[in-house]
N, C-alpha and C positions, 0 to 999 in steps of 0.2 A: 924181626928181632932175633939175635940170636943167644948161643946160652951167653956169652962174654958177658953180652950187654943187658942181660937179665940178669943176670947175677949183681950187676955194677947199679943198677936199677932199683934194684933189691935192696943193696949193702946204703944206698943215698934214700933209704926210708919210703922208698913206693911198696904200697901192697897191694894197688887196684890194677889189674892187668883184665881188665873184661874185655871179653871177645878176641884176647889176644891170638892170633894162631900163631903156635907153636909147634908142629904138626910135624913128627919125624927128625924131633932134635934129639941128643942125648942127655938129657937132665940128671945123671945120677948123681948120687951123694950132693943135691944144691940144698940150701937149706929155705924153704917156700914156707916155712911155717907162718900163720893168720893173713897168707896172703891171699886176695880178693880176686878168682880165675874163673869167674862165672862166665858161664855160656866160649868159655875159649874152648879152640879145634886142637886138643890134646893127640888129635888118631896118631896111634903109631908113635908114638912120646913113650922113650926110654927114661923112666922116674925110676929105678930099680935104687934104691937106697936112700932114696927122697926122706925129708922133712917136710910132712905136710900138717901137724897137727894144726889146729885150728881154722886149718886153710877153708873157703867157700869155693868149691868146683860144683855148685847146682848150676845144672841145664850143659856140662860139659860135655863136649864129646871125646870119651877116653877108648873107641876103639881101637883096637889091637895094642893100646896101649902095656908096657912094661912097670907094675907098679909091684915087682916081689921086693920082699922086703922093708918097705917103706913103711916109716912111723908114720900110725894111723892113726890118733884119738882128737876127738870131738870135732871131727873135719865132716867137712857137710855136703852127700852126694846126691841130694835132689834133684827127680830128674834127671838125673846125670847116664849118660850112655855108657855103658862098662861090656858091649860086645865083645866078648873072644879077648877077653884083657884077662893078664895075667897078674891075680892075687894074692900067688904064695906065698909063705911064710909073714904073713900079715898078723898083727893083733889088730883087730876092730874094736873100740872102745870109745861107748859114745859116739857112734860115727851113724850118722843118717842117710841111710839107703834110701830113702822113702820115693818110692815112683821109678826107680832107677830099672834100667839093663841091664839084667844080667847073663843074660843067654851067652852060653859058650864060654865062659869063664873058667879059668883055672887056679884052682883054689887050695890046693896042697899045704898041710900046715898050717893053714889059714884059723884062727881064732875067735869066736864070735862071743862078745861080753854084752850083757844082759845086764844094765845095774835097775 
């Protein structure tokens, strides 16, 4: 799949994209909010201005993945692999790391909320 047809995907009311690979697209500025991306091969996935709030990316693989910038509240990274992904300028809110990767992360800017 590619972005065209993700986004067109998207815009016709799909939000279950499991295990989709995605892997090395350029996603930026799409808007994925409370979409369902569980267990998808994100590696290398430019998201850099991304709408993910709500989104479910547990069990994802986001290595090397580009996610600065991107709206980030109550999106859910369980499990989720964040090797060497770049986090910058992020607010984290409500957002569930739990189990995740994060070795080698860059994280400048980056925000972490506590509620």
């Amino acid at each position: 799949m590619n972005k065209k047809q993700l986004q067109q995907e998207y815009k016709n009311g799909r939000r279950d994209f499991i295990n989709l690979d995605l892997s090395g697209l350029y996603l930026t500025k799409i808007n994925l909010e409370g979409a369902d991306l569980m267990g998808a091969n994100l590696t290398g996935t430019d998201l850099s201005g991304a709408r993910l709030g709500w989104a479910n990316l547990a069990n994802t693989n986001l290595t090397k993945a580009n996610l600065s910038n991107t709206r980030l509240y109550c999106t859910n990274f369980t499990n989720a692999n964040l090797t060497n992904a770049n986090l910058t300028n992020i607010q984290f809110e409500h957002t569930n790391l739990k189990g995740s990767d994060l070795q080698g992360i860059q994280f400048e800017g980056t925000s972490f909320f506590i509620c």
